[in-house]
ZAMARGU-4260 file (C-alpha; in steps of 0.2 Angstrom, whole numbers, plus 5000, padded with zeros to 4 digits):
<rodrens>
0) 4941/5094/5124 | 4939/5076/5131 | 4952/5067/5139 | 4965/5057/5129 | 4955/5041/5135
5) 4937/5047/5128 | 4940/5046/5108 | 4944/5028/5113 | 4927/5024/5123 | 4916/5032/5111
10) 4927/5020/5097 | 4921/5004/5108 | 4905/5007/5109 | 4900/5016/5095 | 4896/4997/5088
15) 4884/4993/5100 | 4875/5011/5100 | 4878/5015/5080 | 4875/5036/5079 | 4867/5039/5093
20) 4857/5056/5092 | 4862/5069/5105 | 4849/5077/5117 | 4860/5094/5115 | 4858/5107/5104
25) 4878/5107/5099 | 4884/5108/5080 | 4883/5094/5067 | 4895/5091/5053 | 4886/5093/5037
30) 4885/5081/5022 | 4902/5083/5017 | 4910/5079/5032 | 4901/5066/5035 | 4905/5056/5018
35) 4922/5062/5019 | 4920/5072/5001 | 4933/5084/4998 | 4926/5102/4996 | 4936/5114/4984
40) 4942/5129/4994 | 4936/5144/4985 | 4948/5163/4990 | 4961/5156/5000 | 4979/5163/4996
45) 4995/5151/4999 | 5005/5157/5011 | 5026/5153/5015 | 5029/5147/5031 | 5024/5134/5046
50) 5026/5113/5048 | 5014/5101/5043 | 5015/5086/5056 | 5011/5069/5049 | 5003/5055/5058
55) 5009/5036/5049 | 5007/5020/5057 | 5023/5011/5051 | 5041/5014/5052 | 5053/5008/5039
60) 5068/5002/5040 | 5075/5012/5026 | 5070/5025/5014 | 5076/5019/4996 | 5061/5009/4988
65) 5075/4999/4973 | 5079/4992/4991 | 5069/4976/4993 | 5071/4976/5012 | 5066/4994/5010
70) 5050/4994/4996 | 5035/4997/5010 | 5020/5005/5003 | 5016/5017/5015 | 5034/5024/5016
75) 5033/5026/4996 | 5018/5036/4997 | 5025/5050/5007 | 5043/5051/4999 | 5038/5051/4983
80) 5034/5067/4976 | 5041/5074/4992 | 5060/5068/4995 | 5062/5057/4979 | 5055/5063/4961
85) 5054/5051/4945 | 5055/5054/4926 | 5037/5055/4925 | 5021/5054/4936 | 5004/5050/4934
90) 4991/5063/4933 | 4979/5064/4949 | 4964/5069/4936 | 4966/5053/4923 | 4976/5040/4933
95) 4974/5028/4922 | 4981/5037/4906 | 5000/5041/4900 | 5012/5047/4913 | 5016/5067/4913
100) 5034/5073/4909 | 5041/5078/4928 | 5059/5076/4930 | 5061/5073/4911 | 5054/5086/4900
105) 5050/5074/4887 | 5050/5055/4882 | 5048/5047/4866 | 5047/5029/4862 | 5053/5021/4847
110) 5066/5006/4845 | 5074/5015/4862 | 5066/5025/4876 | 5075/5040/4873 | 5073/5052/4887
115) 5076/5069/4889 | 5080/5077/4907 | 5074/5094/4911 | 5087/5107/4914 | 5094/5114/4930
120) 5089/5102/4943 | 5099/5099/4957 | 5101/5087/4972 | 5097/5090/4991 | 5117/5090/4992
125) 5118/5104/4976 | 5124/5094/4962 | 5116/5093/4948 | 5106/5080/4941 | 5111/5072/4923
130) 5108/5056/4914 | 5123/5051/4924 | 5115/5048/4938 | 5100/5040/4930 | 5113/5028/4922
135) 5121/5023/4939 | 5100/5022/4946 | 5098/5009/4932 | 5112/5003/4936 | 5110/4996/4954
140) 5093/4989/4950 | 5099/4977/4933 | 5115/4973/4945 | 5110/4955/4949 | 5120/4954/4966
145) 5109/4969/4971 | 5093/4964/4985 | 5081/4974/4969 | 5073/4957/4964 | 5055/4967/4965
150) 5060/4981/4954 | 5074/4973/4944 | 5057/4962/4938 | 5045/4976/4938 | 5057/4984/4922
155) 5061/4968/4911 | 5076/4965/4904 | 5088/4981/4900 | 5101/4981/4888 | 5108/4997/4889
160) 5107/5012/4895 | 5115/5025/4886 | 5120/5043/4888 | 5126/5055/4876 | 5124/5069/4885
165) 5120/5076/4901 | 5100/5079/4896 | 5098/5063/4886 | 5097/5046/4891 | 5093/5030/4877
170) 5086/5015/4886 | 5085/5001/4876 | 5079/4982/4880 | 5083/4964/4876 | 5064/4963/4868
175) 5053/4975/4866 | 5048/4981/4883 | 5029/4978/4889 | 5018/4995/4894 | 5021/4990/4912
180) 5041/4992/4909 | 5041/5006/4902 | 5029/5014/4916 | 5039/5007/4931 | 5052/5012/4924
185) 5049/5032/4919 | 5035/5032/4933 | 5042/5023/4947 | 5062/5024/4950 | 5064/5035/4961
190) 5081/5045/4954 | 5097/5048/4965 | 5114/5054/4966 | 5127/5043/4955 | 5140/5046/4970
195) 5127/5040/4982 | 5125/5020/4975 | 5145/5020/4974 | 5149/5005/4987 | 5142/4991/4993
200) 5125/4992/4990 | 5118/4984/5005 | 5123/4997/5016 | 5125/5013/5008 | 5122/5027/5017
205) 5107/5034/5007 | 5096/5019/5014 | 5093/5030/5029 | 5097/5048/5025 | 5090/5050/5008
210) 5098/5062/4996 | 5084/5066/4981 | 5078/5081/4971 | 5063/5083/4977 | 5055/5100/4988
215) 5059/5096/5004 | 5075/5088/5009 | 5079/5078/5025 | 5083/5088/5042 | 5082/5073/5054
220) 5078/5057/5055 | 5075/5047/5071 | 5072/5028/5072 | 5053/5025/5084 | 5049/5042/5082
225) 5050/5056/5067 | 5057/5059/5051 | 5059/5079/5048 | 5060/5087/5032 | 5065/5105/5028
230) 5059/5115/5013 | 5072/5113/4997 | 5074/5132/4992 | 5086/5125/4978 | 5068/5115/4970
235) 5063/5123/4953 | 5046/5127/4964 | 5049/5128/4982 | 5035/5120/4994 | 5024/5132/5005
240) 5029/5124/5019 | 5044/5127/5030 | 5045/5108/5033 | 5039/5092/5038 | 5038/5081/5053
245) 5032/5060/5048 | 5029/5055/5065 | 5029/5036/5067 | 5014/5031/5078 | 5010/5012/5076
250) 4999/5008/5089 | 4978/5014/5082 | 4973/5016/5100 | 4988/5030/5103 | 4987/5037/5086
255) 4969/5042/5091 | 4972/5047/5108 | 4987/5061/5099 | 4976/5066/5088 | 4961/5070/5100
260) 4973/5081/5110 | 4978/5088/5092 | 4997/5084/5091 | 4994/5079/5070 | 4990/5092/5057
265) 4987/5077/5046 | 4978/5059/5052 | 4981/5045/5042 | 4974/5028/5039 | 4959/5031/5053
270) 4953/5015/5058 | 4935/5012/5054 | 4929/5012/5072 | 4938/5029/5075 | 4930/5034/5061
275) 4914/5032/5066 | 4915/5038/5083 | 4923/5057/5080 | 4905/5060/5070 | 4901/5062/5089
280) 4913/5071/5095 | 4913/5093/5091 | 4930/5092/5093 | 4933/5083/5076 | 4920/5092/5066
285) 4923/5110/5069 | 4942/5106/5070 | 4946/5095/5054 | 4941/5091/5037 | 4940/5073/5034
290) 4945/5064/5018 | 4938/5045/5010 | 4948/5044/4996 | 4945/5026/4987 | 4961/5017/4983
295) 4971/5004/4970 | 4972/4995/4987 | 4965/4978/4994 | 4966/4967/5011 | 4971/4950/5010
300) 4976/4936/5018 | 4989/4924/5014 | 4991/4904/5015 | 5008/4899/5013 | 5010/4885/5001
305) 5024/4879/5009 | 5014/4873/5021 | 5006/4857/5019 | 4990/4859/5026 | 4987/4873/5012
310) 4992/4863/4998 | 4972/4857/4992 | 4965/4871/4985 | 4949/4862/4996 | 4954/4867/5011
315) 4957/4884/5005 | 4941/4887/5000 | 4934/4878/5013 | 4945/4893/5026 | 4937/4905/5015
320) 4919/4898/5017 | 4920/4900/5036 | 4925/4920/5035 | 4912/4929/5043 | 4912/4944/5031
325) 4896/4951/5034 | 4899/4950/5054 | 4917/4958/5052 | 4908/4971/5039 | 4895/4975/5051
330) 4908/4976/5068 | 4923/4980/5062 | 4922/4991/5045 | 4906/4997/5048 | 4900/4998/5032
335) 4916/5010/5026 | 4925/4994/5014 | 4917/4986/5000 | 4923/4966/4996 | 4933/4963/4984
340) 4939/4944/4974 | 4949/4956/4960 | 4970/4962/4963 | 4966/4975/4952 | 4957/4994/4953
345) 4940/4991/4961 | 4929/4992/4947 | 4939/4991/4936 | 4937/4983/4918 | 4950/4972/4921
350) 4939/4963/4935 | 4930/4948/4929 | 4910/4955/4934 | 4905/4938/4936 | 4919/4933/4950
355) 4909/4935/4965 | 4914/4932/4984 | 4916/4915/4993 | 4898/4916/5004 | 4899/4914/5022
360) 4894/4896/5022 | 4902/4883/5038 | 4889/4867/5034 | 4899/4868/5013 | 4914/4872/5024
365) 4912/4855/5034 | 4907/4845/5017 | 4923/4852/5006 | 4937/4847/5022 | 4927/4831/5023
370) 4929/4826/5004 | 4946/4834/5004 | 4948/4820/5018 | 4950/4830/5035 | 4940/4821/5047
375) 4939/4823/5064 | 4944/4803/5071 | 4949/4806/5088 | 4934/4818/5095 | 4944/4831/5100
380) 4936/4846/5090 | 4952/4846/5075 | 4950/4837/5060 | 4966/4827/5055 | 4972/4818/5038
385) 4986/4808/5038 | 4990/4809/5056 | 4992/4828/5054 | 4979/4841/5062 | 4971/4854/5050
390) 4980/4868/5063 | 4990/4882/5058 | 4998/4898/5067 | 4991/4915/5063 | 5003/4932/5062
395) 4994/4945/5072 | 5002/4964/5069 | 5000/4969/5088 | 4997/4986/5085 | 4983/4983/5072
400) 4964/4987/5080 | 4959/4976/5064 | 4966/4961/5066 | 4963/4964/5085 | 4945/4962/5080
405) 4944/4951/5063 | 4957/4936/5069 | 4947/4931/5084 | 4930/4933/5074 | 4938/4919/5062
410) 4947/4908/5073 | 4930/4905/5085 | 4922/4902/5065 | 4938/4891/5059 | 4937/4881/5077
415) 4917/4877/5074 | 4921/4868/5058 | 4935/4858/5063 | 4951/4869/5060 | 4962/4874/5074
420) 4971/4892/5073 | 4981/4898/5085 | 4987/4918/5086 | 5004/4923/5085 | 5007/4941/5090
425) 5021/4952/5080 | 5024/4969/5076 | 5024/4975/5060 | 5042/4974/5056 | 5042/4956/5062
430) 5026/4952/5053 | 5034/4960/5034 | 5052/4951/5037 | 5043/4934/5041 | 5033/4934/5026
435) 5046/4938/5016 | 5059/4926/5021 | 5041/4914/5020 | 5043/4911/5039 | 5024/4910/5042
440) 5008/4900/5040 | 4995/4911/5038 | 4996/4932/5038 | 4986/4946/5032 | 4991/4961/5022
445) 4986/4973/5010 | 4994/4979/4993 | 4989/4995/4988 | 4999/5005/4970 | 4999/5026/4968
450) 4995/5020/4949 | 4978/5014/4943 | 4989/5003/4929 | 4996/4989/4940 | 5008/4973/4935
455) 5003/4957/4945 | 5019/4949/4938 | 5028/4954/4955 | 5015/4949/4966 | 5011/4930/4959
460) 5023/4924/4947 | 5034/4908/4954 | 5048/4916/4949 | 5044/4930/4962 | 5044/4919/4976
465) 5063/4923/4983 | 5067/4940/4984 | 5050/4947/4975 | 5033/4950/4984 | 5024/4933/4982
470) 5024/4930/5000 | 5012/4916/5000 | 5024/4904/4986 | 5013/4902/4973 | 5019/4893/4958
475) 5003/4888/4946 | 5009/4887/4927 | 4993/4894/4920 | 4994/4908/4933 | 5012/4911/4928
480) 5009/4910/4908 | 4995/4922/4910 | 5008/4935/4918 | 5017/4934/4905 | 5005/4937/4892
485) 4998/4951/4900 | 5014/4960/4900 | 5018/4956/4884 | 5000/4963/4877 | 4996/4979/4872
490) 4981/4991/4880 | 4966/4987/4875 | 4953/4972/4876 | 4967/4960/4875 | 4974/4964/4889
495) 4958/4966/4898 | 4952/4950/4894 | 4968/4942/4899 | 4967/4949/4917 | 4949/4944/4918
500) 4956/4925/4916 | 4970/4930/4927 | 4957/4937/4940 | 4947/4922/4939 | 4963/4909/4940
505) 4970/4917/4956 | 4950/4918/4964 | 4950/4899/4959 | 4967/4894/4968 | 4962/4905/4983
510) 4982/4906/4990 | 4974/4923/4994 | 4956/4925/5003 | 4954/4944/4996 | 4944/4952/5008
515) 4938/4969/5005 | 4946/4985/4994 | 4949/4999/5006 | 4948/5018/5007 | 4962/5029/5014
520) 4951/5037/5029 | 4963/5055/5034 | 4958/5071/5042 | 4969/5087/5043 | 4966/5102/5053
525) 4956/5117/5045 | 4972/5127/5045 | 4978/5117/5031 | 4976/5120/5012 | 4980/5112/4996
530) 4977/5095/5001 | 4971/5085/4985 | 4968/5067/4989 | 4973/5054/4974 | 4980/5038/4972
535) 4997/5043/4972 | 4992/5052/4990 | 4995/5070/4993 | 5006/5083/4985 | 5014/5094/4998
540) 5024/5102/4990 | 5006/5113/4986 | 5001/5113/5003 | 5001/5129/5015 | 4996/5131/5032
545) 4989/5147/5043 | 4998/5152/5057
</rodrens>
């Protein structure tokens, strides 16, 4: 094996060299590997026993996702399913049909949701779980004190929750509750101990040392390092593994430095370059399967309408006409994400076909600041309008190889048509609080949902714009009304058409310069079975390992 420090020089120069052929006669990876397809395992027999080490590169601050300061996406993924269980989930094979009974054993909807709960499941502490607890869940979210703005909105307006015994609970609304309610609702509330939101909600306990029902339960948590779980005998069907270990690696450049010397049974979220560069490397191809597994998930970045120099939907086209996407395609993604103008599932029908990306185009960039009357007075390279310079602070995440590449790519662009962007390195923690306390000018992000049926409301209605997700402030009226038809419309081509004109609406304002709809790049050591990529991750309660 090489040193820590080779993985890394092979990434940097893998650009300039693309896949160089080797004069020795070593092993290739085949096909498969290569496209990252996940090959079914044929004759292997699960087996109890051995930890599954984890590589993720962010660390929350908490662990309950009702918790606003606590809802990260990443963090969701790999409780979900794992500590925490819902009512229902989605099914890996049709992610875009009904949910599938899980902790409920059925669900029917009528004038109520009435809900049944499946019998004999227990907490991590040994209580048992009942609609009581399901109550006290539903309970925290509606309280409008409660930091739950996000999922408080995701669920509409209950009116009660009734429970008339320990297996059944009625869930009734104000009006009859949209599709994407009643999803978030069975499919996405995580369910908890009653006694556990008892207190001041803020600061419960449960934040950081979770209590669920799901397989694996916690051992240990520590904060800049790990988060160990331990197999949950008391689960209705125990996971193969004896536990867990999340390790919490932020930095690319380390992350790929462990995983060379092999420290992770499972790598996540490869950056491109890495990516790339292992096809090189024998280490990677005899020792780990890789997985590309496309995603309800998009990069974007953010202009804070707060901010003056953002408010002429001019100059925010005119930003988006100096990104050198194909430059940053070619150098930084290296050919692995396709671009994207559409919030919703990548080909998806709910993605107006016709909505195409802003070319790469600084001469229109120059005309559009020009009329929008940003002109350049005073010579010094920074166009000004009013006395104010068309200049604006960028939130860099310091551990992120991609912005490390893509910001300066678009400032030296930005700077060539008169705009003036200067970097402004956070960490990640930094980066999330800032945007949501709207303490920024400009910040990229990505969004990505375990579920193929997503509600936009969160992320772009005005009424969303403190406490909920829209970061950026946006506050358009047709944007808004659209949101609330959509929810209130059935499936079907009425819906789909009313997320076209949403699609087209949000391309139109360009508070949000989409940039491309990324796969999760992940490679686990051969020793592991049972790994089924999906939206909604992976299920390890199902995965084994050989000693």
């Amino acid at each position: 094996m090489k040193s820590s420090g080779a993985l890394l020089a092979t990434a940097l120069v893998f650009v300039a060299c693309g896949r160089c052929s080797s004069r020795s006669a070593s092993p290739t990876p085949d096909a498969a590997w290569l496209e990252g397809r996940a090959v079914p395992e044929v004759g292997a027999t699960p087996r109890r026993g051995g930890t599954l080490t984890v590589r993720v590169g962010v660390e929350p601050s908490g662990f309950t996702r009702i918790h606003d300061r606590y809802a990260e996406g990443t963090m969701v993924r790999y409780t979900t399913g794992t500590l925490y269980e819902t009512l229902g989930r989605v099914d890996p094979r049709h992610p875009e049909g009904p949910l599938l009974p899980w902790l409920a054993s059925a669900f029917t909807e009528g004038e109520a949701l009435t809900v049944t709960l499946r019998p004999g499941v227990t907490f991590h502490d040994g209580s048992p779980f009942s609609s009581s607890d399901v109550k006290a869940v539903l309970s925290a979210i509606t309280a409008a004190q409660n930091p739950t703005v996000a999922m408080r909105a995701a669920l509409g307006e209950l009116a009660s929750v009734e429970t008339p015994d320990a297996l059944t609970v009625v869930i009734r609304w104000r009006a009859p509750p949209t599709p994407f309610a009643v999803r978030a609702l069975l499919g996405g509330v995580p369910m908890m101990p009653e006694e556990a939101l008892a207190g001041d909600f803020d600061t419960l306990p449960i934040h950081r040392a979770p209590v669920g029902t799901g397989p694996f339960k916690l051992s240990s948590f520590v904060p800049a390092e790990r988060l160990v779980l331990a197999r949950f005998d008391g689960h209705r069907e125990p996971a193969f593994l004896d536990g867990v270990v999340v390790r919490f690696v932020k930095d690319d450049t380390v992350a790929a430095q462990l995983w060379e010397r092999g420290e992770f049974d499972l790598m996540t979220r490869i950056p491109p370059a890495t990516w790339r560069a292992v096809e090189q490397q024998p280490w990677a191809f005899t020792g780990y399967r890789r997985f590309r597994t496309d995603e309800n998930a998009y990069a974007w970045i953010g202009w804070n309408q707060r901010r003056a120099v953002f408010a002429d939907a001019r100059v925010r086209r005119a930003l988006a006409m100096a990104y050198p996407a194909e430059v940053i395609s070619r150098a930084v993604e290296l050919g692995l994400e396709a671009r994207t103008t559409c919030p919703f599932l990548l080909g998806s029908t709910s993605c107006d076909p016709e909505v195409k990306p802003i070319p790469f185009d600084p001469e229109g960039a120059k005309a559009l600041l020009a009329d929008a009357g940003w002109i350049d007075g005073d010579g010094d390279g920074v166009r000004e309008h009013g006395g104010q310079p068309l200049a604006f602070s960028f939130l860099m995440v310091t551990a992120s190889q991609r912005q490390a590449k893509v910001v300066p790519l678009f400032q030296e662009q930005l700077a060539r048509v008169g705009v003036s962007l200067t970097v402004e390195p956070v960490d990640a923690a930094q980066s999330i609080q800032r945007m949501r306390t709207h303490d920024f000018d400009a910040a990229a992000m990505s969004w990505s949902s375990p579920d193929a049926v997503t509600d936009q409301f969160e992320l772009f209605h005005s009424s969303q714009a403190d406490g909920g997700k829209n970061y950026v402030n946006l506050a358009d009226p047709e944007i808004d009304a659209l949101l609330e038809q959509i929810r209130a419309a059935r499936e079907g081509d009425a819906r789909v058409a009313l997320e076209r004109r949403l699609h087209r609406r949000l391309f139109d304002a360009q508070v949000y310069l989409f940039l491309t709809a990324r796969p999760a790049l992940d490679a686990a050591k051969r020793r592991v079975h049972g790994l089924t990529p999906s939206l909604a991750w992976y299920e390890l309660a199902k995965v084994w390992v050989e000693p």
